[in-house]
C-alpha positions in Angstrom: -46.9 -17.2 -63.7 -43.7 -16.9 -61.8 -45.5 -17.2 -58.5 -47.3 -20.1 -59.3 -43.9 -21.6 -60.1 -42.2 -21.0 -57.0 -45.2 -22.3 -54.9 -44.9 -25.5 -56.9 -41.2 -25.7 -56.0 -41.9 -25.3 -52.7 -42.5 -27.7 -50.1 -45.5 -28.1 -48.1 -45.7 -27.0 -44.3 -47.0 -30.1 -43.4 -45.6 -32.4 -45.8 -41.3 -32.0 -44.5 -40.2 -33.5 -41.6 -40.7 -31.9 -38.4 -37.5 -30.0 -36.9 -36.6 -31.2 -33.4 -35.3 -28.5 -31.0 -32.2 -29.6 -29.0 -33.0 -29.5 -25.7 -31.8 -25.7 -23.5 -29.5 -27.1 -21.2 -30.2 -26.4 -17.8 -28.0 -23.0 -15.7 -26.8 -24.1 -12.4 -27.2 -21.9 -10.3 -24.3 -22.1 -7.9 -24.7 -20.0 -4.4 -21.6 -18.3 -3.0 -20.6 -19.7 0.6 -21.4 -17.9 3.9 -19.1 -15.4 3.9 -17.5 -15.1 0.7 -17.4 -11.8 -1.3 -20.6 -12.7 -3.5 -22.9 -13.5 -0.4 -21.3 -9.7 1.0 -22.3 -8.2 -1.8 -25.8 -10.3 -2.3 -26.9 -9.3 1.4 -25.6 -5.8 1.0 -27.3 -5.3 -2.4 -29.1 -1.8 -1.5 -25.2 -0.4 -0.7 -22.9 0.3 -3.5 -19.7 -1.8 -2.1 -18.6 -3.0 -5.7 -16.8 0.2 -6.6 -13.0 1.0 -6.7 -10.5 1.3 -4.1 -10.9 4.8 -3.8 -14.4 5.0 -2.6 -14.5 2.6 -0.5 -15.4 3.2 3.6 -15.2 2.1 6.8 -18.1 -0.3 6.2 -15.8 -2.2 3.9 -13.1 -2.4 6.4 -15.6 -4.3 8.1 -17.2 -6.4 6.2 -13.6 -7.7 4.7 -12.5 -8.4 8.2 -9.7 -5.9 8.2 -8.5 -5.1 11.6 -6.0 -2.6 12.7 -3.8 -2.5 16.1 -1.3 -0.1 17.1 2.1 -1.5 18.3 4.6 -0.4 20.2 8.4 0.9 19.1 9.8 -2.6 19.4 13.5 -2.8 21.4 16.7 -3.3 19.5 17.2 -7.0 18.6 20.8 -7.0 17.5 23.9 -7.5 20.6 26.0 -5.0 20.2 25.5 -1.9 17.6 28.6 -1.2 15.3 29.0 2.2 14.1 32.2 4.0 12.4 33.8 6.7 14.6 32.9 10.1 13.9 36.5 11.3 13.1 37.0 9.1 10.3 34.2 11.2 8.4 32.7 8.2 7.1 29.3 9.6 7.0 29.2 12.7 5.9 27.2 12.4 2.8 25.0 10.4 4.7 24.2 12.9 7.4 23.6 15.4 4.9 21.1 13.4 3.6 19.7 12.4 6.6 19.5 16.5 7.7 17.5 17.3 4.1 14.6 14.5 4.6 14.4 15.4 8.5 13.9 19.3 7.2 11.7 18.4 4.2 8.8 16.6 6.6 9.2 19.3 9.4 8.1 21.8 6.4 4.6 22.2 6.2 4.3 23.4 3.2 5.7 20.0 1.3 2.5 18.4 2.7 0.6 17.9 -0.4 4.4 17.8 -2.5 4.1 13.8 -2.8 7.6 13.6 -5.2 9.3 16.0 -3.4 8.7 13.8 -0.3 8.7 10.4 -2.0 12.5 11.2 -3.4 12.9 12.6 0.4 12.9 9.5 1.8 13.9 7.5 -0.6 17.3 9.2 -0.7 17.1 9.0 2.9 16.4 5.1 2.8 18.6 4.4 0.0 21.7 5.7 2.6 20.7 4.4 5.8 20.4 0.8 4.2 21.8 0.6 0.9 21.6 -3.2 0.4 17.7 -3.0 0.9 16.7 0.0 -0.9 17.0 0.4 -3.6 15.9 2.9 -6.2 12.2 3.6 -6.0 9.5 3.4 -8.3 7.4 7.3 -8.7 3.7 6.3 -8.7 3.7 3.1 -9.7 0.7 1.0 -11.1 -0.9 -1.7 -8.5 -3.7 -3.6 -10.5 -6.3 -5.5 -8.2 -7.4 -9.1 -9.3 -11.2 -10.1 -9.0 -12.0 -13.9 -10.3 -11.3 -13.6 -13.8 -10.9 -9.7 -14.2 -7.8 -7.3 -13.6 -8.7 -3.7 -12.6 -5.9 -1.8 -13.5 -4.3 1.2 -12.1 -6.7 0.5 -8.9 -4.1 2.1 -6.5 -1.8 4.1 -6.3 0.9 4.9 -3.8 3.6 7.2 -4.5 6.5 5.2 -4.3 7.5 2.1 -4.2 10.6 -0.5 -3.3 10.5 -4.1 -4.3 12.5 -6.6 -2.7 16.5 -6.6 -3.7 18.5 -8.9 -6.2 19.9 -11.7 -3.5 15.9 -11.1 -1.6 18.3 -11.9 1.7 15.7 -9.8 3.8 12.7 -12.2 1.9 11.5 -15.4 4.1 11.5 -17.3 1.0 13.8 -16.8 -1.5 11.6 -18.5 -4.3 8.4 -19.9 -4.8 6.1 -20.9 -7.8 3.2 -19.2 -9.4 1.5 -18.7 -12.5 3.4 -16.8 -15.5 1.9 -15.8 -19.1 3.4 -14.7 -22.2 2.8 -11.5 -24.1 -0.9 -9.8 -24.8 -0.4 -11.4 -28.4 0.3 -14.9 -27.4 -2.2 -17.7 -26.5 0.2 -20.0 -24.8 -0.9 -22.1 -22.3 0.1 -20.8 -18.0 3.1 -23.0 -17.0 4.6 -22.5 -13.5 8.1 -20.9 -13.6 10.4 -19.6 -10.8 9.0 -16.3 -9.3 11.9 -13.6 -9.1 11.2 -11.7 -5.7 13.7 -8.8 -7.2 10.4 -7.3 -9.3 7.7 -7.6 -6.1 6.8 -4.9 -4.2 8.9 -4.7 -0.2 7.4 -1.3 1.3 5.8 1.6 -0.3 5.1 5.0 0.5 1.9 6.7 0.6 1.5 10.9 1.4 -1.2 11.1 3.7 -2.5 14.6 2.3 -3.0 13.6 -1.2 -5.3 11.0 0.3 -7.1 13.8 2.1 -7.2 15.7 -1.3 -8.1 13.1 -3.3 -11.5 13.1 -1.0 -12.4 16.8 -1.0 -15.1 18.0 -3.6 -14.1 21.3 -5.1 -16.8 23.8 -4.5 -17.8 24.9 -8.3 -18.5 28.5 -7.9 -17.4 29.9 -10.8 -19.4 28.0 -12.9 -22.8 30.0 -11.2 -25.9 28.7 -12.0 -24.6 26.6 -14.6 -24.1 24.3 -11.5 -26.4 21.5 -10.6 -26.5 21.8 -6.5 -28.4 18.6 -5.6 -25.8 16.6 -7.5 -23.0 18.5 -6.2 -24.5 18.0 -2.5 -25.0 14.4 -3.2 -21.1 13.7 -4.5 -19.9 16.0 -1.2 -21.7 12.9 0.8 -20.8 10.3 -1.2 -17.1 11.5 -0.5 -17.7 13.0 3.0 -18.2 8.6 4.1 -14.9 7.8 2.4 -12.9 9.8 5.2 -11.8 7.5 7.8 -14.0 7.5 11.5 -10.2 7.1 12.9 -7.2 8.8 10.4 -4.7 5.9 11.7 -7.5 3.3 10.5 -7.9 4.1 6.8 -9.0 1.6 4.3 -6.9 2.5 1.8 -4.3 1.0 3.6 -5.9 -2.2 3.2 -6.3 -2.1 -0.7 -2.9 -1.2 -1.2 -1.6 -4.1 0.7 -4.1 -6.3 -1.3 -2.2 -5.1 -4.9 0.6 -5.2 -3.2 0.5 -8.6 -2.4 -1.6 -10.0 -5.7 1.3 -8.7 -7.7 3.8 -11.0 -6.2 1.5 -13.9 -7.5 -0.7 -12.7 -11.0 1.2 -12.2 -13.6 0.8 -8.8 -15.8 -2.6 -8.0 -17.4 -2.6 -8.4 -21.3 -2.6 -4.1 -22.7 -6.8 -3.4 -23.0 -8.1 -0.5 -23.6 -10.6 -0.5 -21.0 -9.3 -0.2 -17.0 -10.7 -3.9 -16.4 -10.5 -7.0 -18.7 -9.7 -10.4 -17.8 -6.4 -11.2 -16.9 -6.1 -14.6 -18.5 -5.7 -15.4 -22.1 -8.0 -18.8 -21.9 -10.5 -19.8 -23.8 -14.4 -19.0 -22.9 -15.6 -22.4 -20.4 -11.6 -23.5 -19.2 -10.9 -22.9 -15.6 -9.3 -19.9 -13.8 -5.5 -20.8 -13.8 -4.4 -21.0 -10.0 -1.8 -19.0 -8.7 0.4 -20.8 -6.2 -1.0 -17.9 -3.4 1.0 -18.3 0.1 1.7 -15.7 3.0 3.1 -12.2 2.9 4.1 -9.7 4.8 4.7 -6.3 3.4 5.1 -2.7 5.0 3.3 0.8 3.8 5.2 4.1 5.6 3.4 7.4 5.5 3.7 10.3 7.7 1.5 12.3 10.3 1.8 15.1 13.0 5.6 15.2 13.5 5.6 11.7 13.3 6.1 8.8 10.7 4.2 5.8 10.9 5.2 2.4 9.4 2.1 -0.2 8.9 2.9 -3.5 8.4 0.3 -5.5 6.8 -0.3 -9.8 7.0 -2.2 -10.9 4.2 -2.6 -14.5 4.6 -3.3 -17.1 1.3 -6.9 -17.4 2.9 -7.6 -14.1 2.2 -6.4 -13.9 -1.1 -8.1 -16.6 -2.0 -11.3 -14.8 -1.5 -10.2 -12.9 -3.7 -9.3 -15.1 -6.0 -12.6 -17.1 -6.0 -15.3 -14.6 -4.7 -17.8 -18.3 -4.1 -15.4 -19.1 -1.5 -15.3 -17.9 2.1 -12.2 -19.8 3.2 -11.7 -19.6 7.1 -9.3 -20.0 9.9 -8.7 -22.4 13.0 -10.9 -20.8 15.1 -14.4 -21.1 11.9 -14.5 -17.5 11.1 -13.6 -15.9 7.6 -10.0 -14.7 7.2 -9.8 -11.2 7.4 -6.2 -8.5 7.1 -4.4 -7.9 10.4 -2.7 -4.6 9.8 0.0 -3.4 13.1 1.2 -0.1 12.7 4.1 1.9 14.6 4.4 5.7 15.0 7.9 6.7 15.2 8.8 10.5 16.9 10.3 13.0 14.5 10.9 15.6 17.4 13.4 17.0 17.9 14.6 14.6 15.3 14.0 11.6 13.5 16.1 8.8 15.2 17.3 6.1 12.6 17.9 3.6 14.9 14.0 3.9 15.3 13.0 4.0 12.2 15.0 1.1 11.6 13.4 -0.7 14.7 10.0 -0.2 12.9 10.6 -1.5 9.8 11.7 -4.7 11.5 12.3 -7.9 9.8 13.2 -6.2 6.6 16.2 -4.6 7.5 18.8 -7.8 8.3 22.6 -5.8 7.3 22.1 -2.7 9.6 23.5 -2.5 12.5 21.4 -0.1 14.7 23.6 3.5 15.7 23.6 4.1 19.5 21.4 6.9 20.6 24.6 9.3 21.8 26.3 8.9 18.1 22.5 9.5 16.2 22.3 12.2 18.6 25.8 14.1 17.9 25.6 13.6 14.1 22.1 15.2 14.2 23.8 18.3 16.2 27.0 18.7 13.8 24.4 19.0 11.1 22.4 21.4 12.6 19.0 19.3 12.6 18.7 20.2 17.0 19.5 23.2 17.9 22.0 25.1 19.9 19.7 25.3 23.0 19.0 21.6 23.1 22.9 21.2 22.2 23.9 23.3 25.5 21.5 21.4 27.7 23.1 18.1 26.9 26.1 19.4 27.0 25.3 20.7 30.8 24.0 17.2 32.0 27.1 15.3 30.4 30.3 18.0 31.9 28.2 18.8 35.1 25.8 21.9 36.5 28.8 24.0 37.1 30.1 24.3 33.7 27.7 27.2 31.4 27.8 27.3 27.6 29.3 30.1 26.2 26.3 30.7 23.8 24.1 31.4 26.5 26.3 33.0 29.5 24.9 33.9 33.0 24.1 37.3 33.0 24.6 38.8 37.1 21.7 39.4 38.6 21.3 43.6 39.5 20.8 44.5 43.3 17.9 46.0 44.1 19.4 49.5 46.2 15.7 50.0 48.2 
């Protein structure tokens, strides 16, 4: 009885009125530009290029247009170099200094010791030019920006300066970009005065932790526990990321990229995964802009008894690839802006001059004044960074070849009695 009084209740099929299905709106299908990330990535679709920073090869070098040239040791560009005397003892603390980094990175065995070299030079960099350097930042966090998403903790180089308070030694002392409240917060982007004190200047990166972070440990004391094929297919997989040329390596490249997207995107909301998007918006509302422009920033690392200071130009073109990966924006002469990246290698033997150091890292340094090479050369001899030899040889070609040291005296020459 029940079920013949709930079929009576019930409507009809055919009787009610018929539901009308709102129409599916239609997905445009938009197709990156010639060029532009997507269409790399869409014509490159058998290669895994869509990976982090620390995989990438040569090939993407190429494909992103980076290009590399060695440069010269540029010539002093001051008039006339002022240094204090040596007798008023006005750098002693700083020669001291000076004589500790020059004997930590002629050490071999601090290769792989990325702190112990990091606080080297930064002590070293901090007293040469005090009003530029400041303290530095150990390992610091560089996120990379894609479109909508923030890859955190994609690079990482070992140290890191950002530009000073008064950003004298900045071309542009302020500019405009995007800026966002907390993680909690769903205020709207306004554009606010960017404060060039918090952006990165130069970083370090150790050279041999890049070459470690590459190597595949052999797992032999795991036995037969150990699945060969896939250890034989990671040891290729990382054997491509090593650099055809050392001087040439990508990683270069993606640092400079962080580097320079973090003097325009403001900090990631806290996630709990390593990517998330990086702007609070609602789901359909446009990408906020950042007001991208030009940059110039430096990266020094170290190699065979030299040191070797890149300087990277990333232009607001190529950011903005970055920025919208359907875009392939391009230069004067039609082709697709790439990163020019100069680099200088700078002798550390028999010592590290810091006139050129300081002639390497260029622009950047505006307050030094630039020590002659005789004074560099007597304050590296007082402090025992060239030896005695070298120190009587000098000291021969300044008095004359009649005068001998008395370190090394002329031993007389025994007659032969035959």
């Amino acid at each position: 009885m029940r079920r013949v009084a709930l079929e009576k209740e019930l409507p009809a099929k055919g009787n009610g009125p018929p539901s009308v299905t709102p129409p599916k709106r239609r997905v445009r299908i938009r197709r990156p530009a010639e060029g532009s990330i997507y269409d790399i990535l869409h014509e490159h679709a058998g290669l895994a290029l869509f990976v982090w920073p620390c995989f990438w090869t040569d090939m993407h070098a190429s494909l992103l247009g980076v290009r590399f040239d060695p440069t010269p040791l540029p010539g002093s560009h001051l008039d006339s170099p002022v240094l204090l005397p040596r007798s008023t003892g006005a750098h002693p603390e700083q020669s001291r200094i000076f004589k500790s980094f020059c004997s930590t990175f002629a050490d071999k065995k601090t290769r792989a010791l990325a702190r112990t070299r990091s606080m080297a030079i930064g002590n070293a960099l901090s007293s040469l030019w005090p009003d530029t350097f400041r303290e530095p930042i150990l390992m610091p966090e560089l996120h990379l920006f894609f479109g909508d998403r923030a890859y955190r903790d994609a690079v990482r180089p070992h140290a890191l300066w950002n530009f000073p308070e008064d950003c004298a030694c900045s071309p542009k002392a302020s500019f405009t970009t995007v800026s966002t409240e907390t993680a909690d917060s769903r205020a709207a982007y306004s554009q606010t005065e960017y404060d060039l004190s918090n952006s990165p200047l130069l970083c370090y990166v150790n050279r041999s932790q890049l070459s470690a972070m590459r190597n595949i440990r052999s797992p032999t004391d795991q036995g037969a526990a150990v699945n060969w094929p896939v250890f034989r297919l990671q040891k290729a997989k990382a054997k491509r990321t090593i650099p055809e040329i050392p001087d040439h390596d990508v990683q270069f490249a993606a640092i400079f990229l962080a580097m320079a997207q973090r003097h325009f995107y403001p900090t990631p909301p806290a996630s709990s995964t390593r990517d998330s998007f990086w702007t609070t918006n609602l789901p359909g509302t446009p990408i906020p802009r950042p007001n991208l422009d030009n940059i110039t920033l430096h990266i020094l690392t170290e190699g065979d008894d030299v040191l070797i200071v890149y300087k990277g130009h990333v232009t607001r073109k190529f950011l903005e690839r970055f920025h919208n990966p359907f875009a392939a924006p391009r230069d004067e002469e039609g082709l697709v802006c790439g990163m020019h990246i100069e680099y200088t290698r700078v002798s550390m033997k028999p010592y590290l001059d810091p006139q050129d150091l300081g002639r390497a890292l260029g622009d950047i340094i505006t307050r030094y004044q630039y020590p002659t090479k005789e004074t560099s050369h007597y304050d590296a001899v007082d402090n025992g960074i060239l030896d005695e030899a070298s120190n009587c040889k000098r000291r021969r070609q300044r008095e004359g070849p009649d005068v001998q040291c008395d370190e090394h005296p002329v031993r007389v020459k025994k007659r032969c009695l035959r």
